[in-house]
C-alpha positions as CSV (number, residue, x, y, z in Angstrom):
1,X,-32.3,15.2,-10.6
2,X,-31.1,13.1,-7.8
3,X,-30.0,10.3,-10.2
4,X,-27.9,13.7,-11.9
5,X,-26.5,14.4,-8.5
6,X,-25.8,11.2,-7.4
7,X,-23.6,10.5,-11.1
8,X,-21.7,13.6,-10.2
9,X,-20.7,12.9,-6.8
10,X,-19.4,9.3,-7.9
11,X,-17.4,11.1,-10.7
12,X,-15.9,13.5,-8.2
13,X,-15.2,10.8,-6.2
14,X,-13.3,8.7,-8.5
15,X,-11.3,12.1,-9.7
16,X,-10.7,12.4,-6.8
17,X,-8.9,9.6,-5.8
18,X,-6.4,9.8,-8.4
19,X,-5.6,13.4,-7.3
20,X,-5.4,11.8,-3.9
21,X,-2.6,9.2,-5.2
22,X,-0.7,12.1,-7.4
23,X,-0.1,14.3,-4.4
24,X,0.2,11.0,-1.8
25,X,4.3,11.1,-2.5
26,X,4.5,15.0,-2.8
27,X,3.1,15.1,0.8
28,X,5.6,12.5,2.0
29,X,8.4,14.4,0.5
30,X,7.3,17.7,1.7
31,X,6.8,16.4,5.5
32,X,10.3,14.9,5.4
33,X,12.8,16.5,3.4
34,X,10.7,20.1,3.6
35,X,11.1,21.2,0.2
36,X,8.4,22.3,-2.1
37,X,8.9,20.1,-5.3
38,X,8.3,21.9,-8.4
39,X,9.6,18.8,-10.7
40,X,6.7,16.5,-9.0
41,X,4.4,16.6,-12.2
42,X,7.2,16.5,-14.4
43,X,7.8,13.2,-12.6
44,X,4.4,12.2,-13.0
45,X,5.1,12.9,-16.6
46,X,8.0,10.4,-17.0
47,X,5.9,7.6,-15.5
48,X,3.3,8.2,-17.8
49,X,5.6,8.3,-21.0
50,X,7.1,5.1,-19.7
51,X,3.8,3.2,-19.3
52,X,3.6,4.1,-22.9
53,X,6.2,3.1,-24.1
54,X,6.3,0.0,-22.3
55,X,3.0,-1.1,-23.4
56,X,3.7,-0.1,-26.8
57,X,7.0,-1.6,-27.2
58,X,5.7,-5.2,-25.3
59,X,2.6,-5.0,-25.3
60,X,1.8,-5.6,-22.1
61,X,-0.5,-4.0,-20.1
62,X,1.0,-1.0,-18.0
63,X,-0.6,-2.7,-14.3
64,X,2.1,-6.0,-15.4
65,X,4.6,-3.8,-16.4
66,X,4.6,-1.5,-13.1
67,X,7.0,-4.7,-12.2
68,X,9.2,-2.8,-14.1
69,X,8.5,0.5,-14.1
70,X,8.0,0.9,-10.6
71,X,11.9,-0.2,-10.1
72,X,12.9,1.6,-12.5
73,X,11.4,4.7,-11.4
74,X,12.1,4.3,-7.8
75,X,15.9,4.3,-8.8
76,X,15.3,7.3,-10.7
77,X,14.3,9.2,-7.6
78,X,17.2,7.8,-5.7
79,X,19.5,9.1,-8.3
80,X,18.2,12.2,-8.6
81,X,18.1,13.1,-4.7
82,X,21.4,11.9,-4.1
83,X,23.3,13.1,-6.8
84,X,21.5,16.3,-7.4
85,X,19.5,17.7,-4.6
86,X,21.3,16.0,-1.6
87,X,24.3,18.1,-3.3
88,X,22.1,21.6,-2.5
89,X,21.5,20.4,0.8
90,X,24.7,20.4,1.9
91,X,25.9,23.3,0.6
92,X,23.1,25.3,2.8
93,X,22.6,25.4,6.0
94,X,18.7,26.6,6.0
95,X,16.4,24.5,7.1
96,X,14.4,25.0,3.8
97,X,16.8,25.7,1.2
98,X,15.7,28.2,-1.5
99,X,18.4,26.1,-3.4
100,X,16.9,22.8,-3.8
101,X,13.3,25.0,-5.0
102,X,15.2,26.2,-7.9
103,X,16.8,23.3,-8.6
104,X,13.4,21.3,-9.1
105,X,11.9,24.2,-10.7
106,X,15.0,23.3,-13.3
107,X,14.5,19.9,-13.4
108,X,10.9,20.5,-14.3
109,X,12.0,22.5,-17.1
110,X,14.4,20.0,-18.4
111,X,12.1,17.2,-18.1
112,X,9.3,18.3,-20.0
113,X,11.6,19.8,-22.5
114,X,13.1,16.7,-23.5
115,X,10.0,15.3,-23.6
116,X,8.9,17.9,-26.1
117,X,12.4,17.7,-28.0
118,X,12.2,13.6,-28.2
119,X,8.7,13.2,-28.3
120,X,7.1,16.1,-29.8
121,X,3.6,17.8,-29.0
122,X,1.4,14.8,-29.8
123,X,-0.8,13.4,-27.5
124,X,-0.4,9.4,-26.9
125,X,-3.2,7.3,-25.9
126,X,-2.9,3.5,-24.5
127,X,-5.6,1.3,-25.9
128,X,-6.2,-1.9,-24.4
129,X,-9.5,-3.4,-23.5
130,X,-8.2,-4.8,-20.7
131,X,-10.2,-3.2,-17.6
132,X,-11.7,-1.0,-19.8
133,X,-15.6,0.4,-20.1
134,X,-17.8,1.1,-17.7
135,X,-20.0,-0.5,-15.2
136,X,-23.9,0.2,-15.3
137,X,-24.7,0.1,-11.3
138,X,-28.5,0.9,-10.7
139,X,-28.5,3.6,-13.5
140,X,-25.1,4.8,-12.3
141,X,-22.1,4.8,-14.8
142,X,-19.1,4.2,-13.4
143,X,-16.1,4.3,-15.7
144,X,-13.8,1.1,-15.3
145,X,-10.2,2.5,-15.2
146,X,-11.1,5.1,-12.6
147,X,-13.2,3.0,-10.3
148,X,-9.8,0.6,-10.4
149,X,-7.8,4.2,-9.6
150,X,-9.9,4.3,-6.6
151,X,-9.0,0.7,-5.6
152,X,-5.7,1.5,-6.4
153,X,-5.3,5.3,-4.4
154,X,-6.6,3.5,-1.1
155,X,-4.6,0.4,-1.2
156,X,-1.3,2.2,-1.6
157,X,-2.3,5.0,0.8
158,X,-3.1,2.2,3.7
159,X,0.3,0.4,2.8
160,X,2.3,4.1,3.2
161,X,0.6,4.8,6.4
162,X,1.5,1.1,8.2
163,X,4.9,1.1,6.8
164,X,5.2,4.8,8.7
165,X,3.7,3.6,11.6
166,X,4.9,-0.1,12.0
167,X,8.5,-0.6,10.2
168,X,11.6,0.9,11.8
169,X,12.5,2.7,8.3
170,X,8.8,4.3,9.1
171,X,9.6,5.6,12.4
172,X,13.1,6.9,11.1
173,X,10.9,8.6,8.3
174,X,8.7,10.3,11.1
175,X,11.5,11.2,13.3
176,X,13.3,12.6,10.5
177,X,10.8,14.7,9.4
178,X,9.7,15.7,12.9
179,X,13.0,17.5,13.7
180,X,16.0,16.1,11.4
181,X,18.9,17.5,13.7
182,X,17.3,15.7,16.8
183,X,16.9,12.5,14.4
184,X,20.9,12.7,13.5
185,X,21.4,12.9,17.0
186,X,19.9,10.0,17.8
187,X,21.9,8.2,15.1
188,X,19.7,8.5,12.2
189,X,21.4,8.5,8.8
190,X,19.4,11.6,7.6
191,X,20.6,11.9,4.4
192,X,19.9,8.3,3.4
193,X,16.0,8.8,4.6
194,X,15.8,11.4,2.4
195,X,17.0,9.3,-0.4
196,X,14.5,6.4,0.6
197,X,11.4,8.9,1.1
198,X,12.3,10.5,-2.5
199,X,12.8,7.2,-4.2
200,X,9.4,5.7,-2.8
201,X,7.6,9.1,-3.4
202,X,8.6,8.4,-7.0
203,X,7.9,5.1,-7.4
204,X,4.1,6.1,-5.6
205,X,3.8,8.7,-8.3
206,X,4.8,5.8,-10.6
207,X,1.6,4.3,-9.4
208,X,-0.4,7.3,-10.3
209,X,0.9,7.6,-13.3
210,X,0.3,3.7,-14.6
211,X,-3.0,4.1,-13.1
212,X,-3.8,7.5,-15.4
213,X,-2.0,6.0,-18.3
214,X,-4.8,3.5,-19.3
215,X,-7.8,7.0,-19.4
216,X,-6.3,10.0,-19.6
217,X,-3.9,11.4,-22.9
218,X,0.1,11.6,-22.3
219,X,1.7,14.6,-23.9
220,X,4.8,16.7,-22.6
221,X,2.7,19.3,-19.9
222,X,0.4,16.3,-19.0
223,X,1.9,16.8,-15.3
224,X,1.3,20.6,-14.4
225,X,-2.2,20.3,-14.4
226,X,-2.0,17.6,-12.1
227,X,1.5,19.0,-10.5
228,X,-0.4,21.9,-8.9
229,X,-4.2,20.0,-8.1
230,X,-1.0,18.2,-6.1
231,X,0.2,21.1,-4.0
232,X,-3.2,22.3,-3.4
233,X,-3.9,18.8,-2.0
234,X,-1.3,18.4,0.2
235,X,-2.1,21.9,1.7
236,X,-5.6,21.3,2.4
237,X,-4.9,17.7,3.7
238,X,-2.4,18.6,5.7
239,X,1.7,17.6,5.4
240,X,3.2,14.7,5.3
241,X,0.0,13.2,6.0
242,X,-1.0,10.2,4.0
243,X,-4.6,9.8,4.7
244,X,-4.9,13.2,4.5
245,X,-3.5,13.7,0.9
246,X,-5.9,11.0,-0.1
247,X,-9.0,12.4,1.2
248,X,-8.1,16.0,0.5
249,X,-7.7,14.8,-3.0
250,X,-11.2,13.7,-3.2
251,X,-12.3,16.6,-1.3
252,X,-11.1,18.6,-4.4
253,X,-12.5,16.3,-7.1
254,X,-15.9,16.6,-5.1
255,X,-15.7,20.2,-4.9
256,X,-15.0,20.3,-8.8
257,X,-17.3,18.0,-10.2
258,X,-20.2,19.5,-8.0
259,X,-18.6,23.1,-8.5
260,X,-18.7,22.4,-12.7
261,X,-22.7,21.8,-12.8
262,X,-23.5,25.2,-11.4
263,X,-20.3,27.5,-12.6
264,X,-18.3,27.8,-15.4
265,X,-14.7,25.6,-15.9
266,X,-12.8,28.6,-15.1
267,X,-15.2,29.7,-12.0
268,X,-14.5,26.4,-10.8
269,X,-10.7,26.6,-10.7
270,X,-11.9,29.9,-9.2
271,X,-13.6,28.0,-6.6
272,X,-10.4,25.3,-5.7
273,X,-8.1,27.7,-5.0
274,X,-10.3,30.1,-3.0
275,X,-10.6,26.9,-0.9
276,X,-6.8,26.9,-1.0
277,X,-6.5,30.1,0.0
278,X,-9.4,29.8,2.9
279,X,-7.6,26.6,4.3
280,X,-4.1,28.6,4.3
281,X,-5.8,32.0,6.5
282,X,-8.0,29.3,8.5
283,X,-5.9,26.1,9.2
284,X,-2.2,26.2,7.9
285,X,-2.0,22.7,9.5
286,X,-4.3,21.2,7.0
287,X,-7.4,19.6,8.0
288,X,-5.0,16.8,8.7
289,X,-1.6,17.8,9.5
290,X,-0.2,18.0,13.4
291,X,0.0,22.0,14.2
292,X,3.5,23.2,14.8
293,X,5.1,20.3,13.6
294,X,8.9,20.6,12.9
């Protein structure tokens, strides 16, 4: 029974992580820019089509080709914030534009669409034996690809939080999202922060989505499953907190894999948005996030 437990817990924590990674970016955005990204697993979406098709066309594993993709993907973002949603932003003078929620909400749409359109409704799967199987650890299986995911979530999580606390393009980032009017005071080209923070959030959900690619099946809604586990995340971790995002993400994939031995699947997705709901009422902040923040 304890072996049982112990199996589950390690799943959940793996799970976990990768939720961690997919809602790292969605935190940063929503800390800096404030605006609730519905197109975030649509993005997730792209990234995974393009490890696909990247390591179907070269055959190259998708870790080699995040070279590429990552770029790629990170000027993707760019475009799309400042030639799209910068464009809502100065056209309304809320602090939180209900404009630039519609617009992703479109973008989602017109994303997975074209997915669907170019694509179709078949699931793609990446097959490579390259860190592939699992590992047999004192009776303990732990699956290859994920335990890497791990590896992978807490690296890029430490690298966001020192390049936020220790690079001057961090504390712009922190000032910016702090209280933007103050930061353009101070000389702060907002609008280009916003641009950066979008571009890397993409390029981190790039990571998430290379990192999925090699376990998990790639088909047109592949992202709002993970879209929303995102948005619950980010909640309960608190925004525009890194570390939070990660460990809230593993909070969730403990409290599902632990949650799935006892209940049903659909009392369990009871059970993580009850959680949701309970950190909202309890602590708005997040179990992470600063209280009050701007």
């Amino acid at each position: 029974m304890r072996g049982v437990l112990l199996q589950v817990v390690v799943g959940g924590l793996l799970t976990g992580s990768i939720y961690g990674l997919v809602a790292l970016s969605l935190s940063i955005v929503f800390g800096v820019l404030k605006i609730i990204n519905f197109a975030h697993g649509a993005l997730l979406m792209v990234a995974l089509y393009g490890a696909f098709f990247f390591w179907k066309i070269t055959g190259i594993h998708p870790y080699a080709g995040s070279l590429v993709l990552l770029p790629v993907l990170y000027f993707l973002g760019y475009g799309i914030q400042n030639y799209l949603i910068r464009k809502v932003f100065v056209r309304e003078i809320a602090r939180e534009p209900i404009g630039v929620l519609l617009l992703t909400m479109g973008l989602m749409y017109v994303l997975e669409n074209m997915a669907l359109f170019f694509f179709g409704p078949d699931f793609f799967v990446i097959d490579t034996s390259f860190l592939s199987g699992n590992l047999v650890m004192g009776g303990l299986i732990i699956p290859v690809p994920k335990a890497v995911g791990f590896l992978v979530g807490v690296a890029v999580t430490v690298v966001v939080i020192a390049l936020l606390k220790w690079t001057d393009i961090g504390r712009a980032i922190r000032a910016t999202g702090q209280d933007r009017e103050v930061a353009r005071l101070m000389g702060i080209d907002t609008f280009k922060v916003y641009n950066i923070v979008f571009a890397g959030g993409t390029a981190a959900l790039g990571v998430a989505g290379i990192v999925l690619s090699t376990f998990f099946y790639i088909f047109p809604s592949v992202g709002q499953s993970f879209g929303m586990r995102a948005f619950v995340v980010v909640v309960l971790g608190g925004i525009g907190s890194p570390l939070g995002a990660f460990l809230g993400g593993i909070l969730i994939g403990l409290v599902e894999a632990i949650s799935s031995q006892v209940v049903t699947t659909a009392a369990t997705e009871a059970v993580v948005f009850l959680m949701f709901v309970a950190v909202l009422f309890l602590k708005p902040s997040g179990l992470f996030g600063v209280a009050g923040e701007r």
